[in-house]
N, C-alpha and C positions, 0 to 999 in steps of 0.2 A: 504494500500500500504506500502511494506517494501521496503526502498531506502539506498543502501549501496553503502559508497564512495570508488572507488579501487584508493590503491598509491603503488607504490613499483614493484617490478618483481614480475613475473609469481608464484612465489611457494606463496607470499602476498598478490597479488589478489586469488589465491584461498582459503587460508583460509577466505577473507573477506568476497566470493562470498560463501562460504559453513557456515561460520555462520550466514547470512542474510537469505539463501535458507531455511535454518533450520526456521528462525523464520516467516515465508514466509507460509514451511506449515504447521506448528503450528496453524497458524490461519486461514489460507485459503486466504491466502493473494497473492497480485501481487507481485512480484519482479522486481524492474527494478533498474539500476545500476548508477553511477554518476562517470563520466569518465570524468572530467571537468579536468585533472590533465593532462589529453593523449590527448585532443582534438576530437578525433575519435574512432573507434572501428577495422578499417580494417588494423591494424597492428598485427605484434606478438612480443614480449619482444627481443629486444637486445643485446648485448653483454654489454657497457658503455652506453645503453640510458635505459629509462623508458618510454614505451607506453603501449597501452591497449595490455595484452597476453595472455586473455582466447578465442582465435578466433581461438586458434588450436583444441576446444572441439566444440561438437557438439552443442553448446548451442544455444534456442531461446533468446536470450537476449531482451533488452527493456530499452531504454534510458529514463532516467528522465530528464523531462524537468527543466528549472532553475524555473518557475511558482511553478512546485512540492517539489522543491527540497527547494525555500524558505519558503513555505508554512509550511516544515515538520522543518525546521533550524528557523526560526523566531520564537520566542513569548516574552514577556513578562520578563518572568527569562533571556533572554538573555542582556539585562539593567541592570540588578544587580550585585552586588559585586561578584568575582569569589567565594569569600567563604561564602555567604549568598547562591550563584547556587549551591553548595557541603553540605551543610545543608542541602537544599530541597533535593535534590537528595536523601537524605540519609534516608529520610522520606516518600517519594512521591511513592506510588506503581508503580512497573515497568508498569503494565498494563498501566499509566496513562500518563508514558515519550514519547514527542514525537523525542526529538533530544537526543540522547546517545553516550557518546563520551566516550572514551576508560580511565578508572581511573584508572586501574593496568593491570600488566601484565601475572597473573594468571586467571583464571576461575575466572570470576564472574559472580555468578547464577542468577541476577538480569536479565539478557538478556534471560534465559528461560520462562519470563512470562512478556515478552513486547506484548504488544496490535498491534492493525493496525496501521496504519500512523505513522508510522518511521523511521527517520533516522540514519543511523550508521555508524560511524567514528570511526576507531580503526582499530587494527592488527588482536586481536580475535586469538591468534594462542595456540589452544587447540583443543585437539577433542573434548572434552565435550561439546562444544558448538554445534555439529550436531551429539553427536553419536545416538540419536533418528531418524535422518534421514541419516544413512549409507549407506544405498540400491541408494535413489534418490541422492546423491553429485558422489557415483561411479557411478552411470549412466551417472551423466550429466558429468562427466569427464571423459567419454570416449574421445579418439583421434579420428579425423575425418581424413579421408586418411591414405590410407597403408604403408605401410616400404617396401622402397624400395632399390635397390642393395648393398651398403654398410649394412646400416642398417636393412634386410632384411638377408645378409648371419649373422649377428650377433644374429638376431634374431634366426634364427636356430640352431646357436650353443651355443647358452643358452635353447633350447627345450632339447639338449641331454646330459647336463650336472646339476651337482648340481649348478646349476647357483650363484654368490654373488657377488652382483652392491657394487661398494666399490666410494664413491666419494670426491673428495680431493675437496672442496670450497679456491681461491686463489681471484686473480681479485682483484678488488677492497678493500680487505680485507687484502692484503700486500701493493700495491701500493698508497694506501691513508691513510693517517697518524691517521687522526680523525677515519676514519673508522676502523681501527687495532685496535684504542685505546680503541672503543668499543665491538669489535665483537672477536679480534685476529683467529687465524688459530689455527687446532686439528693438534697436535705433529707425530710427526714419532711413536712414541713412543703407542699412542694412535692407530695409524690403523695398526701395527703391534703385539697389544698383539687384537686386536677386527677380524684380520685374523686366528691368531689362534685359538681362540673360536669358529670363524663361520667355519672354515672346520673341528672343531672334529665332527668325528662320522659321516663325510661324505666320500659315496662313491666315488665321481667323483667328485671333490670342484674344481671350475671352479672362477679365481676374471675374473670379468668386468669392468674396472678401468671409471671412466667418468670424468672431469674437464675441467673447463674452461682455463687452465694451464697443456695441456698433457704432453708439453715438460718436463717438473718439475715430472711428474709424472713417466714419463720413468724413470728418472735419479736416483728416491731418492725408489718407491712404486719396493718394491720386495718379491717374494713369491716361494717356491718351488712346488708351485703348479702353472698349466698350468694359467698364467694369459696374457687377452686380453686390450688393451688398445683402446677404442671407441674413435675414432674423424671424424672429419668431420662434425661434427654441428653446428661448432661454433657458424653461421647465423642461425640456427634451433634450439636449446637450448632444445625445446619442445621437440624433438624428441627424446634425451638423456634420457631425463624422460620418453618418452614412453616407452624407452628400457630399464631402470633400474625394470621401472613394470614388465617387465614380468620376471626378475630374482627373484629365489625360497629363498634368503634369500640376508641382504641388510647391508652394514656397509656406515652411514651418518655422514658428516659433521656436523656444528655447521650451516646450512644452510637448510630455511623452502623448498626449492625445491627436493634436497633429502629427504626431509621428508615426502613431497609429493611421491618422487620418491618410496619409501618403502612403505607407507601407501597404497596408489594404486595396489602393489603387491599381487597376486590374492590366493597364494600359504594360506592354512589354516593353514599348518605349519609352516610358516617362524618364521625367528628368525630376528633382527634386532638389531643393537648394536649401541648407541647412547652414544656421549661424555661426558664426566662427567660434564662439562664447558658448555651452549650455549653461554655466553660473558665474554671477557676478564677483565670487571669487574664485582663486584655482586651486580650493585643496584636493580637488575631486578629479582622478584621471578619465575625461575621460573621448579614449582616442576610441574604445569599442564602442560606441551608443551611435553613432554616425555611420550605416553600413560604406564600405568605401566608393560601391557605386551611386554614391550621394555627392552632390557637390557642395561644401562649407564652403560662402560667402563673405 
């Protein structure tokens, strides 16, 4: 059994729920999830809250019980000194860990060859952690329910255009002090030289603006080309991302939901342009979060 704990929005439970699925079926293992942070499952992610918000995908999920979940969290090493537990660790074949908690913030290949009965704590936010299982994380991340009247004539007119999901991340990352001082906001400057990259050499360059801060986006995101500004999801978040999917090329944030939002995009050609910066300071490596057929701007 592989038991992975989800904390954070929607774009952080997926990467958790896609690096767990991955070591899941690696081994032919069960998957069940540890939602102890959200309470429940029959929510979807928020605007300023944190609940369970993989319930927009078609998933069979599978709750762990707290029985399983100390079972796989308990042993022995957890009595000991935190740096006698970082020795072991550092020795102990992954096949043999049964509780794994997140040590950096790049790739670590140590989680490619974890055994059954485990638990996983961390962000996990790489592809390499599930690009062996690509086909099964886009399945299971399909959206359940269609698009409908707003979101539905948007839908349309990114079928007829060079489509490019362009998303400004604000929210809590201006309004909250400690959180700026981590993450900060990508510049004007930043999605106006990543506009013009992404519509050279396109026939129809079509932006699809998305954020959680439209009004901001109206006033400041400008392009001479035909650009649309998506709102109305505020309370649906999910559906934003279902729509930046299906646009044929993608300029992201310093934000794992946009990166979902692009990732998910179906197009074989896209091109996708990522900020040079993902945090406003550098204690955090991080060269794996940015697959390399991405372009940093």
């Amino acid at each position: 059994m592989v038991i992975v704990k989800l904390t954070g929005g929607l774009g952080n439970q997926m990467f958790q729920y896609a690096a767990a699925r991955a070591v899941a079926l690696r081994r032919n293992s069960e998957l069940k999830l540890d939602t102890g942070d959200f309470g429940n499952i029959t929510g979807f992610a928020g605007v300023d809250s944190r609940y369970y918000a993989l319930g927009c995908f078609a998933l069979d999920v599978k709750v762990a019980t707290k029985d399983e979940i100390m079972a796989c969290r308990e042993s022995w090493r957890d009595s000991l000194p935190k740096g006698l537990r970082r020795s072991l660790d550092s020795v102990t074949p992954a096949s043999m860990l049964r509780y794994v908690k997140e040590r950096q913030f790049n790739f670590d290949k140590r989680i490619l060859s974890l055994g059954e009965n485990v638990y996983m704590e961390g962000n996990w936010q790489s592809e390499k952690y599930f690009s062996d299982a690509r086909g099964a994380i886009r399945s299971d991340f399909a959206f359940k329910g269609a698009l409908s009247g707003r979101n539905m004539e948007l839908a349309s007119m990114m079928g007829q255009a060079d489509a490019i999901s362009l998303h400004v991340r604000r929210g809590d990352y201006v309004t909250n002090a400690k959180t700026n001082a981590v993450h900060g906001t990508c510049t004007l400057e930043y999605y106006g030289e990543a506009m013009k990259r992404a519509a050279a050499d396109l026939a129809m360059p079509h932006f699809f603006v998305f954020s959680d801060d439209i009004a901001w986006t109206k006033a400041n995101i400008k392009s001479e080309f035909p650009t649309t500004f998506a709102d109305g999801n505020i309370e649906r978040p999910y559906e934003d991302m279902h729509l930046m999917s299906l646009c044929k090329h993608h300029i992201i944030a310093n934000s794992s939901f946009s990166w979902w939002g692009a990732w998910l995009g179906a197009n074989p050609l896209k091109r996708v342009f990522a900020p040079p910066n993902w945090f406003a300071s550098f204690d955090k490596d991080t060269r794996d979060l940015i697959p390399e057929r991405w372009v940093r701007v």
